[in-house]
TORVEX-94930 format. One record per residue (C-alpha): z, y, x. Coordinates in steps of 0.25 Angstrom, whole numbers, plus 5000, padded with zeros to 4 digits. Layout:
<kedos>
ZYX...
</kedos>
This chain:
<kedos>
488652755982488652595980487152525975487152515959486752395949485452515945485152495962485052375963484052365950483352475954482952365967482752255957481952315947481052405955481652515947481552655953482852685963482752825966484152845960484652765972484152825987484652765999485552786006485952915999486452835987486552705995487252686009487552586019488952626016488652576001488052456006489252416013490252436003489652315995489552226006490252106000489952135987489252025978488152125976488052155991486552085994485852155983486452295987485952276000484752235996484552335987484752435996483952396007482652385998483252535992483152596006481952526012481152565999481652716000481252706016482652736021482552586028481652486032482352356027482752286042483152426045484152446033484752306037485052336051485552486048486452426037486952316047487252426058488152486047488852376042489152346059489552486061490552496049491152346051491252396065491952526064493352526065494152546051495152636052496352626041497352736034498452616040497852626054497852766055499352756052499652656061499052746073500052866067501152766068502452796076503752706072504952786069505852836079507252756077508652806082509952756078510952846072511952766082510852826097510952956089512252966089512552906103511452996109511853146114510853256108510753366113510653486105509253566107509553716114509353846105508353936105509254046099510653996099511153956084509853986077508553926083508553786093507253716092506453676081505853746070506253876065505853956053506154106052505954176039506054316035505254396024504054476031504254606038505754586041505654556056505554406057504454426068505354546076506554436077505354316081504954386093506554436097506754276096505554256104505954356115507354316114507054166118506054196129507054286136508154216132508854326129509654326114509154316101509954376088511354366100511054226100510654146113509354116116508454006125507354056134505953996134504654026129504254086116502854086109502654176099501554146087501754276083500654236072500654376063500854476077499954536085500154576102500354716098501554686089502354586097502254686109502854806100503854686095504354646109504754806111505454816099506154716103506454766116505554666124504754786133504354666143503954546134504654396136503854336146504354196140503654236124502254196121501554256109500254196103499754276088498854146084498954016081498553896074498953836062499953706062498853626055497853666065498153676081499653766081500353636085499353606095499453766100501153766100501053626106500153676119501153786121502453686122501653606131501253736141502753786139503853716141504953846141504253856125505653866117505253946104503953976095503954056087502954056075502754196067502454176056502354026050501354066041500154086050500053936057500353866045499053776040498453776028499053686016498453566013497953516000499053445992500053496001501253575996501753696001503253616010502153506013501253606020502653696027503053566032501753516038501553656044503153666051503453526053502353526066503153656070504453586068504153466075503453546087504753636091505853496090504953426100504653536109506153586108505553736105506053806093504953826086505253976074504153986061504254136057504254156039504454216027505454206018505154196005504754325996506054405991507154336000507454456009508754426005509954326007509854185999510754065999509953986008509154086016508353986022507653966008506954096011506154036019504554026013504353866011505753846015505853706011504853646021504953766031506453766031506553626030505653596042506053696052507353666059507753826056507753926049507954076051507654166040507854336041508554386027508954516022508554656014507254736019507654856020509054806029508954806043509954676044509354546038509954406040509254306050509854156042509654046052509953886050509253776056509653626057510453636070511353746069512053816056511653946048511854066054511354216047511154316057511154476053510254546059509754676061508354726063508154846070506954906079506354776079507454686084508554596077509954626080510854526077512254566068512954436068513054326059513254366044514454316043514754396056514254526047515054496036516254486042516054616050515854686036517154606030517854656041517554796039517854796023519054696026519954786022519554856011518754726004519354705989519154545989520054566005521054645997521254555988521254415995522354486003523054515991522954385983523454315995524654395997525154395984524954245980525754205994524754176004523654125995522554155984521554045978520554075967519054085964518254195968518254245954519754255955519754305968518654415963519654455950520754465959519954565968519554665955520954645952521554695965520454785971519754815959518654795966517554685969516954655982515854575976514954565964515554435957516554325962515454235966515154325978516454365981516654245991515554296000516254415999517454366003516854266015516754376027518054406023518754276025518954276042519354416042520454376029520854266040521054366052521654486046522554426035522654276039522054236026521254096022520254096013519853956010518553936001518353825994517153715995517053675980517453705968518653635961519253615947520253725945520853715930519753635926518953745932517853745945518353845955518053875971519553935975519654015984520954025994521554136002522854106009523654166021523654086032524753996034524953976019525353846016525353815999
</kedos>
């Protein structure tokens, strides 16, 4: 609070000053503010008759505290926001797109082969559907080296935060998995810290103590997460919370797996299954992976979708029984295996077979027409509507191939067709020339 006009008349005019104490409602700090000013002196003045009259200070020692504070502040050193930015600084890392491409990378090595390398991993699943039984068979899988899903894996060291288990669990787990003799390579801990407190610090220390460390695996995401900050929205916050995790497993070369949920009613198949994912836009988005768990309740085979940066989608049936994950193959894989089964006896089968015969080695036409043509022949339909009839059809397409040497060729766009947009379709023997 600065010294008024009302202040300095309550000096002049020897009017009473008990609304102004000092240094309660006057400070050196105040003082100091005004030096420079035109009215400087008189403030000065002012205050020093204020505070020798009011016994805080005899006058020579109200100069010589004043002086000591003016020496103290001019003296101290001033720290700017430009300073403090300076400190931070580090200049940008340059490379030419020419060393780039002269120079020979070497891809980093899998963890699993075609489904986790190093870097960040999120896995997703809705609750109770076994996302913490396939964790641990990955965890045991990596420190024994043995496989994982009938995929190849690479030994080293596991650690565990196994954040919502308990010693008694994990130990009924690893039999139920088969492990009577536990991996003598995995390490569990059932606390930590959150990322916003000391958990980089605590993941850092156990890098540093072992060197074999290849995977982490963190169940679940929710429990080291920090709190929100004020103003912060909710992709802000994700991203300040994963992108440390992110950043650790790249520069240690670890892969580093984030256990989820899935958002509420997505027990089921989507377009993008990897939109499932609870704040998929910043936990997606920063992690390097994703691996989200799909399918109905009350089915033991659910569908394990995984895609990351380096390698391409793969969806991976699998079947859940006493505790452990068998793998059934590829979708694709399934639904050929099913096709092959029906191959015979499928009414939209019957009837490409029959089209291409009778129009002399080749058919074209939309789905719709290819769907009448089947109610027509078969007087039956093998799907509900035209537009799924194509997914129908697709597991049926190498088999058509094999057995009856026909083509299909599907379409990338739709064209103009008698001023009409169509996506043809086109079945032909093989060897047909038009």
């Amino acid at each position: 609070m600065a010294w008024t006009l009302r202040d300095l008349e309550a000096l002049y005019t020897q009017q009473p000053d008990d609304y102004f104490t000092f240094p309660a409602n006057g400070t050196f700090s105040d003082l100091y503010n005004f030096k420079g000013a035109s009215d400087y002196r008189v403030r000065l003045q002012a205050a020093r008759n204020i505070a020798v009259k009011r016994g805080h200070f005899r006058a020579d020692e109200f100069d010589s505290k004043y002086a000591a504070y003016i020496k103290g502040k001019e003296e101290a050193p001033q720290k700017s926001k430009v300073s403090i930015i300076q400190d931070d600084y580090k200049p940008l890392n340059i490379v030419s797109a020419f060393n780039l491409n002269s120079h020979e990378y070497k891809k980093p090595d899998y963890i699993v082969d075609g489904i986790l390398y190093p870097g960040l991993t999120i896995f997703a699943g809705p609750p109770k559907y076994g996302k913490s039984f396939l964790s641990l068979d990955l965890a045991c899988s990596v420190s024994t080296g043995s496989s994982f899903l009938g995929r190849l894996t690479k030994q080293g060291d596991v650690l565990y935060l196994d954040l919502e288990g308990t010693e008694w669990r994990t130990n009924e787990r690893l039999n139920q998995l088969g492990y009577k003799l536990c991996p003598d390579r995995l390490f569990h801990t059932y606390g930590a810290d959150t990322v916003d407190k000391n958990l980089l610090r605590q993941l850092t220390e156990q890098i540093k103590a072992n060197h074999e460390l290849k995977l982490m695996i963190i169940d679940t995401l929710a429990r080291i997460k920090g709190n929100i900050r004020r103003g912060e929205n909710g992709y802000s916050a994700e991203y300040r919370f994963l992108f440390p995790l992110h950043e650790l497993a790249l520069k240690n070369s670890i892969a580093v797996v984030g256990v989820t949920h899935t958002r509420k009613g997505n027990g089921i198949l989507v377009d993008d299954p990897m939109e499932m994912i609870i704040g998929s836009q910043a936990q997606y988005g920063t992690a390097d992976s994703g691996w989200v768990l799909t399918g109905k309740r009350e089915e033991s085979v659910k569908v394990l979708h995984c895609a990351g940066r380096d390698y391409e989608q793969i969806d991976l049936a699998l079947d859940f029984a006493g505790g452990k994950w068998i793998p059934q193959g590829t979708i694709e894989e399934m639904e050929q295996q099913r096709a092959a089964a029906k191959y015979n006896t499928d009414p939209a089968v019957k009837t490409i077979i029959h089209l291409v015969q009778s129009s002399g080695g080749r058919w074209s036409g939309t789905m719709q027409d290819l769907f009448n043509e089947i109610a027509m022949f078969t007087g039956d339909y093998p799907a509900p509507d035209a537009t799924r009839l194509a997914a129908h059809i697709k597991p049926y397409t190498p088999i058509l191939k094999k057995e009856n040497g026909i083509i299909t060729l599907i379409p990338a766009n739709y064209r103009k067709i008698n001023g009409k947009s169509r996506k043809e379709y086109t079945f032909r023997q093989a060897g047909f020339h038009d």
